[in-house]
C-alpha positions, -999 to 999 in steps of 0.1 A, spaced: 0 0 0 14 35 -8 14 62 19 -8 88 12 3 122 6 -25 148 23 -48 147 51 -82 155 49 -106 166 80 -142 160 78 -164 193 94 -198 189 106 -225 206 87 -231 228 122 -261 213 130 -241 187 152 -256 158 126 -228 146 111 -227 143 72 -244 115 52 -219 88 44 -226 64 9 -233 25 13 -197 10 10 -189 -24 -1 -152 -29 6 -147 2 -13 -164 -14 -49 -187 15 -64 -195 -9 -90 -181 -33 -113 -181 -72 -127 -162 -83 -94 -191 -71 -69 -215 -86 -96 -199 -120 -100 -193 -122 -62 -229 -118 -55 -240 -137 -81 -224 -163 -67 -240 -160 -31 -268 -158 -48 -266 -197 -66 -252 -204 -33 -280 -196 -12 -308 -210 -38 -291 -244 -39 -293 -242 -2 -329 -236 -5 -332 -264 -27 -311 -290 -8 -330 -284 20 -360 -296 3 -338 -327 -8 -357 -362 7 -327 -381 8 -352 -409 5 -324 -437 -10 -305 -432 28 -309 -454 58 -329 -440 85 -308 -419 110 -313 -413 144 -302 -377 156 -269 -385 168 -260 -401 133 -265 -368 118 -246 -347 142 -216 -374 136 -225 -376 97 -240 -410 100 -233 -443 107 -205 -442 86 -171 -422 93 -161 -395 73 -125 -385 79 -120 -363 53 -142 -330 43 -147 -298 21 -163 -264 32 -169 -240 5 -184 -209 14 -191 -174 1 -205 -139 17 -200 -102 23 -198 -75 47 -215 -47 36 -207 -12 57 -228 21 60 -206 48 76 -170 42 87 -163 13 68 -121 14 82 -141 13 115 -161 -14 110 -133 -33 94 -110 -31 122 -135 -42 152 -150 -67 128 -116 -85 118 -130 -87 79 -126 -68 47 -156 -54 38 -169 -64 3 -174 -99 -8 -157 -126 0 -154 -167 -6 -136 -198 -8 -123 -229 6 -133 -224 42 -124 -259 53 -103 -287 43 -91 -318 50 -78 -345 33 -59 -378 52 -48 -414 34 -19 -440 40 4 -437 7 25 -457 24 26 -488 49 24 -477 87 21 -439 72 -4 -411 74 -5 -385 48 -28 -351 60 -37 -321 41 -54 -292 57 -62 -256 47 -83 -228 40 -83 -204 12 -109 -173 16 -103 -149 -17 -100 -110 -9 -95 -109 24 -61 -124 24 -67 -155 45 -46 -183 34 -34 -217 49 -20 -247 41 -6 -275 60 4 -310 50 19 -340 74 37 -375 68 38 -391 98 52 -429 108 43 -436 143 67 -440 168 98 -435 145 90 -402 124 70 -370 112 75 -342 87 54 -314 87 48 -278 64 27 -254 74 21 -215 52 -4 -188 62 -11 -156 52 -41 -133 74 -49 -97 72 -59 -70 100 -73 -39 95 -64 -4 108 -88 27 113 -63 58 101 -78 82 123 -62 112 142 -84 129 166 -116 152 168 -117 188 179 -152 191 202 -150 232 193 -150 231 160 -165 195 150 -138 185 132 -123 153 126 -85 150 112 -86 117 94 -68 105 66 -89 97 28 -72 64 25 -95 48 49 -87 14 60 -49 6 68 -40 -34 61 -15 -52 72 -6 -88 56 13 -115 88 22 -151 78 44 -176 81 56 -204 61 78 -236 86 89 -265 80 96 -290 106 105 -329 109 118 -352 137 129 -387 146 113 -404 176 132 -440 177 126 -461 205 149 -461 233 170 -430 215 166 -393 224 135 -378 201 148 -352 181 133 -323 166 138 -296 134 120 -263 125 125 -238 101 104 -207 103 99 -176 82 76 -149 98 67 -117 82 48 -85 86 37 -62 53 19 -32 47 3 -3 74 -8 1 104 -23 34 122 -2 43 151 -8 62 187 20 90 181 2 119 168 14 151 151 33 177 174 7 201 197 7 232 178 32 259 194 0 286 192 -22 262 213 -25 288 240 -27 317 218 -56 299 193 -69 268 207 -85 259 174 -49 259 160 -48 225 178 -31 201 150 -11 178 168 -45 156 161 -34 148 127 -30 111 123 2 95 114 6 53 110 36 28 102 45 11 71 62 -24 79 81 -44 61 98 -69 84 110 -106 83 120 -130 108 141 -160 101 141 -190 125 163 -221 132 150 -248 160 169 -279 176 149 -298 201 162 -328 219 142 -348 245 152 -385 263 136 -403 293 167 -416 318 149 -440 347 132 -413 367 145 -380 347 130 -365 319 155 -342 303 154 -315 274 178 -294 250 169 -265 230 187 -245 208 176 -217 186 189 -189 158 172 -162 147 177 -135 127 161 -103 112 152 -77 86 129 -54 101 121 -19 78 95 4 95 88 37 87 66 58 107 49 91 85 32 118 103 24 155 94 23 186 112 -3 217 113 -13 210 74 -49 229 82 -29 259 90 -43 293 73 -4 290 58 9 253 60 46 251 70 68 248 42 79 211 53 47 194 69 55 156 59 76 142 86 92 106 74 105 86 105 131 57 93 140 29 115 159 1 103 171 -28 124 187 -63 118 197 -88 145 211 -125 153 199 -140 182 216 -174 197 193 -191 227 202 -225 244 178 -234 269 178 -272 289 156 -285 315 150 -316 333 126 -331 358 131 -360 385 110 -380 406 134 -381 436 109 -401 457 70 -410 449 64 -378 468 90 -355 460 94 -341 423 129 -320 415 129 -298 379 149 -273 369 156 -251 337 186 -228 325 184 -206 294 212 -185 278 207 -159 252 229 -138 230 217 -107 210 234 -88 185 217 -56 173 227 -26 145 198 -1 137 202 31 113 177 57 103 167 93 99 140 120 107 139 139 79 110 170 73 99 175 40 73 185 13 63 151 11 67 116 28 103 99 18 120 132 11 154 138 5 170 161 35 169 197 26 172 223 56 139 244 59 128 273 80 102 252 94 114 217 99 119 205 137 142 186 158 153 160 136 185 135 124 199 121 92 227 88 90 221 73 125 241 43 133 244 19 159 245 -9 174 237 -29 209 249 -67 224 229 -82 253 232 -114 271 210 -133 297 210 -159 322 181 -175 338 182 -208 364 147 -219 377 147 -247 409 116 -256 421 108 -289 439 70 -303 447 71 -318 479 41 -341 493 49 -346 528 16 -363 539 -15 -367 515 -28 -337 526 -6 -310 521 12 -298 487 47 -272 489 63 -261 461 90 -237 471 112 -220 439 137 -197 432 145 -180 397 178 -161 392 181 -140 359 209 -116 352 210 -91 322 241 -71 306 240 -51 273 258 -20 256 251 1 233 261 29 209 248 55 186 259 87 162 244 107 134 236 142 127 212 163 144 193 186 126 174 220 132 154 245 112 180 258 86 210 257 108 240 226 102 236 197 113 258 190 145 271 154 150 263 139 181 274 103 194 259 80 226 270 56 246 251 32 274 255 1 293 239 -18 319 236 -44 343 212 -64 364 204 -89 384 173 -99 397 163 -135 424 130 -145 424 116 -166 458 85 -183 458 68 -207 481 33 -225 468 8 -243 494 -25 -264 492 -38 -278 518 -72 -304 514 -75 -315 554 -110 -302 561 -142 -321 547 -156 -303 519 -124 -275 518 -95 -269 494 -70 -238 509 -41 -223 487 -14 -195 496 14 -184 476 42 -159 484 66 -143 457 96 -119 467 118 -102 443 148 -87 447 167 -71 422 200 -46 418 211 -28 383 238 -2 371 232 20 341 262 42 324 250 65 301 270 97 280 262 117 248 229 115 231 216 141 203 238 175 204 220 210 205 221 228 172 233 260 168 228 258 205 194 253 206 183 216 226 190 200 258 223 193 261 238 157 254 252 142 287 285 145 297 293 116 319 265 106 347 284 81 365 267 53 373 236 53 383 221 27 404 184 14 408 173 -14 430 140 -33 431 121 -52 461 86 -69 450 63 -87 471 32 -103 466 7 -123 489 -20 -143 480 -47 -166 499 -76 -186 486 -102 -208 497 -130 -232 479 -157 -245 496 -184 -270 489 -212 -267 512 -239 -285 492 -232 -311 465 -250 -278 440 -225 -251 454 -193 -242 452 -178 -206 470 -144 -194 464 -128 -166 478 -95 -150 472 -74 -121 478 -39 -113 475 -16 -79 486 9 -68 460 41 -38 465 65 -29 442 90 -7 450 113 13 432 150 29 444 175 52 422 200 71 433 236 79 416 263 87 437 288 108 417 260 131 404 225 133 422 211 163 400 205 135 369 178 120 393 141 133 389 132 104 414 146 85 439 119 59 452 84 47 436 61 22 449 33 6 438 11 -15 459 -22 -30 455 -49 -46 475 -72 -69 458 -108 -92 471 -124 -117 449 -154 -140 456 -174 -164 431 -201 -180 433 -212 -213 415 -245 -230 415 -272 -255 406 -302 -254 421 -317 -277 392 -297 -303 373 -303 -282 340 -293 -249 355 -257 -230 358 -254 -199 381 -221 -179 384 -215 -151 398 -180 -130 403 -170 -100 423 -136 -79 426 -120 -51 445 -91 -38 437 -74 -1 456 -40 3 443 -18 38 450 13 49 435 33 71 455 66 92 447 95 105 464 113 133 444 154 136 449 164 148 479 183 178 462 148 187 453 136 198 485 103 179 479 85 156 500 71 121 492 33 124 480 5 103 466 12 107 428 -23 84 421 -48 63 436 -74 39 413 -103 19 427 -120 -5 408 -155 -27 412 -156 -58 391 -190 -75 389 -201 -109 365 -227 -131 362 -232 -160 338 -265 -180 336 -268 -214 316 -300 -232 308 -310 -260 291 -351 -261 293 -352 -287 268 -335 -310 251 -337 -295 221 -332 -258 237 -302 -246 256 -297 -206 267 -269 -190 279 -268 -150 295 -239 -133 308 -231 -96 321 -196 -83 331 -191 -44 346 -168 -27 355 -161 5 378 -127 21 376 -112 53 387 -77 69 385 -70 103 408 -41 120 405 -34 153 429 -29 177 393 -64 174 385 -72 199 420 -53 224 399 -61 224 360 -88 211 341 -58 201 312 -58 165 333 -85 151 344 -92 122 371 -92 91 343 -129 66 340 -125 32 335 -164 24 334 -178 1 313 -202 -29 310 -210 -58 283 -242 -84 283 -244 -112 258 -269 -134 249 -273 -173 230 -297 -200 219 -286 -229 203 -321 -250 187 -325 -279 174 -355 -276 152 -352 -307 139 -332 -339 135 -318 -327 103 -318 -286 115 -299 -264 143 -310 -228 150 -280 -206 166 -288 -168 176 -264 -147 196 -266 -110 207 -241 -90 224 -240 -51 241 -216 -30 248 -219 2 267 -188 31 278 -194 62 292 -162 77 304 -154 103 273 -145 138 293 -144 166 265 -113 190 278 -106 204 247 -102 237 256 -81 234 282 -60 198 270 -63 165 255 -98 154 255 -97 118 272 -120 87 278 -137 61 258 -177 68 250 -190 46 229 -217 13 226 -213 -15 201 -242 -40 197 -245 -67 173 -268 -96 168 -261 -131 146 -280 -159 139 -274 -194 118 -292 -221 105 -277 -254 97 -295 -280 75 -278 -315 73 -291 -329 42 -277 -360 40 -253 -382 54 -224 -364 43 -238 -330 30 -245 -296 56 -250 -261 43 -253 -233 71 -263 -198 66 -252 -164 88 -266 -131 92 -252 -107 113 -259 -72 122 -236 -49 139 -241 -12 151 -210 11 168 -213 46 179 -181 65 191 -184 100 210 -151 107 215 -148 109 176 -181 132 175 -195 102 157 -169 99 129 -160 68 136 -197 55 135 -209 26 113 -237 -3 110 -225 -35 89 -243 -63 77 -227 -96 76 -240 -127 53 -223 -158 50 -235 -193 34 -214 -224 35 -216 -261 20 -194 -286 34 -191 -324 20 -176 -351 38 -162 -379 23 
């Protein structure tokens, strides 16, 4: 897909309705493609029409279960074909994105498999899937001789979708969107693999992967706030939307080797890998200006390669019939080099030319980085009488790496100054944990588990990007080292309880603090902080029951109160405060039902209340406390109408209300929206080994915080005919 080259925003027609929007099918104004795509749902749903009447009067009888299974007779192998369309009314990129599916029509293989013996003691499968324009691919055959060998090749291809949005501004009603609507992005992966698994000998394992990602994807960075913000808030561009353009692949190399010695299992792994990733992020800046700047397009290059060498081993040992011993050790060795540039210009992928108006950029980066880790996990299962379970563990992991950088930094029309960076650090962290069950009480299950980190790391930084023309923050110097050390802690306690044979109550909790120390010895004024904690308090409860033998009750509740507070340097003069506090209510309930045999129901709803304080918002209306409130109900039936027919409906609902417009003061936040969809399919088995379904689905999404730009309805159908044989 080719970047675009201009932004468009999208004004309301001052009314506050928002402008009339064309029915879109996958983009397709007209043509033989829609046609013949249709056309063919078309002869697809009338032979399912027809089928349905079929008698089948030349097949056996078949009892209900027979159909389900396809008959008396097996049928290992099958073929789904199947055909539909989404259709779109309103923000078809939108729609495409929650929906997972192109909109337009669609068809193909949907199912496949295919399995034989070509050869004595052999099995030969073939599966895969093949659904034409919306880039869904797969393909996977086997060869398999049990108990001595298997080879194995897998390929798939699958496509996401990407609303390109940027943001509205509430005081004007304008959206800042881009006209190339959709963003896709193509990820697959084509493996081989094969192994040996000979009696008595160690079972041995190959893979080859190659993994790749191609095409765009809309990205969270937004344009630069617009240096007259405060002056003109409707000068407030930094809304314009910018995304990535991938192109990245991932080579992989996999030796596996496992053996069973008396009472130890043990296990070797190693693994290569190696990279091409070429991403490019484009954004713009302030384009809706009365007077545009002379370089708007901003093209962010960021190459990187890498090797990566990984040899992990494990083992586990029944020591006694009580008393099980395992422990793993991994080792990993990274090699990095990444270039790029930041280069402004009168259009994406620009050559560097110095401009009046062109920001803080850089041109010929280079660099590169080295890491290596160690892990060792111990943990041992101990059963010391038949009522009590202890599994105490430790985990030690330490972490070095370097790196280095240099390019040119660049400013406005001024020369580029060269700056160069170095960096290295170290770290060490030991993990403790001890699990405990205990099942001593009639009709009671207990469980505790304790974790404790500790952990200890250096960093040594200089340089970074040089001022120009002495304009910047200056690179650093030397900071010494500076040194950060870590102490987690969690607790956690649980309890099940079976009162009546019906019931079942569980209650949990657990405490959790993390805590956070920096401090650097040979220069204090590089630290901003000097401790952070986090710490969190946390009550659940569920509820199961059955008061009939066709009836399912659950019910769920959660508390959560977690506080981050902050203690400034001591060169500051500041004193430790609260820097934010959320609480959050978590309620559920699931209902199953099964009225008849032919009828079975399901209901569930989930909400949730969540808040986030922070002390700034007593003092400006640019931050404002943060609403995590939302809740979600859905609804199915599943009916058998017949012995030859199932019914299946299914409804969903979801509801947020958080959206807090602060546009004149800052960055409007929140989510406001609802989403509701309902589906519904019928499958006819027509014959021993011949089904057709058909699926409707209807979907509806409204979005505030876009002032209803984002908005769309959808219509899915979707018939399939599968044959087994």
């Amino acid at each position: 897909m080719k970047p675009f080259e201009r932004y468009q925003t999208r004004p309301s027609d001052g009314t506050g309705a928002q402008p009339a929007r064309p029915l879109a099918v996958g983009g397709l104004a007209s043509g033989p493609a829609r046609r013949g795509s249709f056309w063919l749902i078309g002869m697809l749903l009338l032979a399912f029409g027809a089928l349905a009447q079929a008698d089948d009067t030349n097949s056996p009888s078949l009892s209900p279960q027979d159909y389900f299974e396809g008959g008396p007779k097996t049928y290992n192998d099958w073929i789904t074909l199947s055909t539909g369309g989404l259709l779109t009314h309103g923000n078809q990129a939108q729609a495409e994105e929650n929906l997972h599916w192109g909109a337009g029509p669609f068809g193909g293989i949907e199912d496949l498999h295919v399995q034989g013996s070509p050869f004595t003691n052999t099995v030969l499968t073939l599966d895969g899937h093949s659904i034409f324009d919306d880039h869904d691919y797969s393909l996977s055959l086997g060869l398999t001789h049990p108990d001595l060998w298997f080879l194995r090749f897998h390929a798939e291809n699958f496509r996401t979708w990407y609303n390109d949005a940027g943001g509205f501004y509430p005081p004007t009603g304008t959206e800042y969107a881009s006209p190339s609507g959709a963003l896709a992005l193509d990820r697959g992966e084509y493996s081989f693999a094969g192994g040996l698994t000979l009696p008595k000998l160690p079972a041995l394992t190959f893979k080859y992967s190659h993994r790749y990602r191609d095409g765009d994807k809309s990205s969270t960075i937004w344009s630069p706030v617009h240096p007259d913000l405060f002056t003109d808030p409707a000068l407030v561009q930094g809304l314009a939307p910018s995304f990535y353009n991938l192109d990245e692949k991932i080579d992989t190399f996999e030796l596996d080797a496992k053996q069973h010695i008396k009472a130890t299992d043990l296990t070797l792994g190693l693994r290569y890998e190696t990279a091409d990733l070429n991403d490019t992020l484009y954004t713009t800046r302030f384009l809706n200006d009365p007077i545009p700047p002379s370089a708007p397009y901003v093209t962010d290059q960021q190459k990187t390669t890498y090797d990566l060498f990984n040899l992990n081993a494990s083992s586990e040992t029944w020591i006694k019939q009580n008393l099980l011993f395992s422990t793993g050790f991994m080792f990993a060795n990274l090699d990095n080099d990444f270039s790029g540039n930041r280069i402004y210009g009168n259009g994406f992928n620009a050559a560097y030319t110095p401009s009046p108006s062109s920001g803080y950029g850089y041109t010929n980066l280079l660099g590169d980085s080295h890491m290596q880790e160690y892990v060792l996990d111990l943990n041992l299962m101990s059963i010391p009488v038949k009522t009590v379970t202890l599994v105490p563990a430790i985990r030690v992991q330490k972490e070095s790496w370097d790196a280095h950088s240099s390019g040119g930094s660049t400013l406005s029309i001024f020369p580029s100054d060269s700056f160069d960076g170095q960096s290295s650090r170290d770290v060490i962290d030991v993990t403790e944990s001890l699990d405990a069950r205990y099942t001593g009480v009639t009709n009671w299950v207990f469980s505790g588990r304790g974790e404790w980190e500790q952990g200890q790391g250096s960093l040594t930084q200089s340089g970074g990007l040089a001022q120009v023309d002495g304009i910047g923050v200056s690179p650093i110097l030397t900071s010494g080292e500076t040194d950060d050390g870590r102490f987690f802690q969690k607790y956690s306690l649980g309890a099940r309880w079976y009162p009546l044979r019906r019931l079942t109550l569980d209650l949990g909790g657990y405490y959790k603090d993390n805590r956070y120390d920096y401090s650097n010895p040979t220069n204090s004024a590089v630290n901003d902080i000097s401790l952070q904690s986090f710490e969190t308090y946390d009550i659940n409860t569920r509820l199961t029951l059955r008061p009939i033998q066709n009836v399912t009750l659950v019910g769920r509740y959660e508390y959560q109160y977690s506080t981050v507070n902050t203690r400034p340097d001591p060169a500051s003069g500041l004193n430790e405060v609260e820097s934010s506090r959320m609480i959050s209510h978590i309620v559920a309930g699931d209902v199953s039902w099964t009225p008849w045999s032919r009828l079975s129901l399901q209901a569930g709803i989930d909400s949730v209340w969540s808040k986030t304080k922070t002390p700034v918002t007593d003092y400006t209306q640019a931050i404002l406390n943060s609403q995590n409130n939302y809740w979600t109900v859905n609804f199915s039936a599943d009916f058998v109408v017949d012995n030859k027919t199932d019914l299946d409906v299914a409804y969903f609902y979801y509801q947020a209300d958080d959206f807090q417009n602060a546009s004149t003061a800052g960055l409007s936040t929140g989510a406001g929206a609802y989403e509701h969809g309902v589906t519904t399919t019928l499958t006819r088995r027509i014959t021993q080994n011949l089904r057709a379904s058909l699926k409707y689905g209807y979907y509806n999404y409204a979005d505030e915080a876009s002032g209803g730009f984002n908005n769309f309805e959808a219509h899915l159908i979707f018939a399939s005919l599968q044959y087994r044989f």
